[in-house]
N, C-alpha and C positions, 0 to 999 in steps of 0.2 A: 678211793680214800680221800678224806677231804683231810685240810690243813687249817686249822683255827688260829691265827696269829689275833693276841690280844694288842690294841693302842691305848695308850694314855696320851691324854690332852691336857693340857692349861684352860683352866675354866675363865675364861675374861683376858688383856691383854695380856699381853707375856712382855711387855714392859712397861712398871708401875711409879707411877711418882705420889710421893705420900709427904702428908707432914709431918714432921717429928712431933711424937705423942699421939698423933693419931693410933687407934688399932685396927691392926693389919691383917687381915685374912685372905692366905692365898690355897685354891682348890686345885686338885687334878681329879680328872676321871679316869678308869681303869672300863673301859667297854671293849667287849665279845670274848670274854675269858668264858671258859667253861666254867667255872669254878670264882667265886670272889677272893683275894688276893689274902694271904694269912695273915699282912701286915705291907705297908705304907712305912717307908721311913721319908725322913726329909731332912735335908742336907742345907747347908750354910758355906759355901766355900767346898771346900773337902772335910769340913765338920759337921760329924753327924751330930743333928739334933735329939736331946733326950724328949720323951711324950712330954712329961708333966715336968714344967720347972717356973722358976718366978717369971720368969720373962716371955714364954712361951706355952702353948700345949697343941698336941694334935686331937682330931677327932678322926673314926673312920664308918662311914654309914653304909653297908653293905646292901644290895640287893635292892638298887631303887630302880624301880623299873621303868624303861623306857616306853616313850609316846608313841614311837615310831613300831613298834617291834614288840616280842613276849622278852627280849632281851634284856638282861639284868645287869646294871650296871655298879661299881663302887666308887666314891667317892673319900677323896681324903684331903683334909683341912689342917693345913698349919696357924696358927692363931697367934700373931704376935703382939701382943701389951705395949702400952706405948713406946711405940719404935723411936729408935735413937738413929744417929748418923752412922754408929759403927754398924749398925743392921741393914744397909746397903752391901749390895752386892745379889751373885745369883746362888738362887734356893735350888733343889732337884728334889723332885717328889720320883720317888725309888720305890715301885711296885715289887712284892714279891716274882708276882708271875707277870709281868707286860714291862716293856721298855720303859727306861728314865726317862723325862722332862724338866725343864730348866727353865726357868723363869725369874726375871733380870726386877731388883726393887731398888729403888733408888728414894734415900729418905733428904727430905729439903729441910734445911731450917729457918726457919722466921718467914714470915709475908713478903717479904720482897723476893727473896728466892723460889718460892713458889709459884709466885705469882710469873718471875723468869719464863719457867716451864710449860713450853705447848706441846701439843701432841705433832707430832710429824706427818699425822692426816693433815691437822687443821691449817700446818704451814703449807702442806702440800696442796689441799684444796684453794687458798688463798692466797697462792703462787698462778696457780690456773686458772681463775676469778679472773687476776689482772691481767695476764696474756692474752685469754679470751677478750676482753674489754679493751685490751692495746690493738687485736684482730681487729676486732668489728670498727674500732675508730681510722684504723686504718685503713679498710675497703669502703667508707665513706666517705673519708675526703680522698680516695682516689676517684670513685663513683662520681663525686662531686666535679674531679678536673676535665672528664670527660664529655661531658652532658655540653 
């Protein structure tokens, strides 16, 4: 007897920095359910989001089938209209059948603050650029004292 446990994923980073007014569209998928999920809710906080309202809406596109596999997967879309500051904070895309996920939005205001904001790859790759380059300057003028 086999056991089929469904996952849900965050489609894209799962921490987002936006500008306010920007719209906001954040996905999860729902892969290896037997069955497509009878509904997608999504959450704000501990407040559940209604489908259709002025500020927001969901969509949910059942049965798109995977590249990899005959595997059918679903897709659910929270859609948020120009995001404000109070619409910071983490969302949770709440499958009927497959576990929650949570994903962190953080909305910026005006160009300077935005501009603030780098990804923690980019400080991370460009933290290791300069150690690399402190290395190598390093083992060159020691190379250098030797010779």
């Amino acid at each position: 007897m086999f056991n089929i446990i469904p996952r849900t994923e965050i489609l894209g980073d799962p921490d987002r920095y936006v500008k306010a007014g920007s719209t906001v569209i954040l996905r999860c998928i729902v892969r290896g359910a037997l069955e497509p999920p009878t509904f997608i809710m999504w959450y704000h906080g501990i407040d559940q989001l209604a489908a259709d309202s002025k500020r927001h809406k969901t969509t949910l596109d059942r049965n798109i089938s995977e590249f990899e596999s005959d595997a059918h997967s679903t897709i659910g879309s929270l859609i948020i209209e120009s995001a404000k500051k109070r619409d910071t904070g983490n969302y949770t895309c709440s499958p009927s059948n497959s576990p929650s996920v949570t994903v962190t939005l953080n909305v910026i205001n005006g160009e300077s603050s935005a501009s603030a904001v780098t990804s923690s790859a980019s400080v991370t790759k460009k933290f290791y650029s300069a150690c690399s380059l402190a290395l190598i300057f390093g083992l060159i003028m020691i190379g250098g004292y030797r010779t």
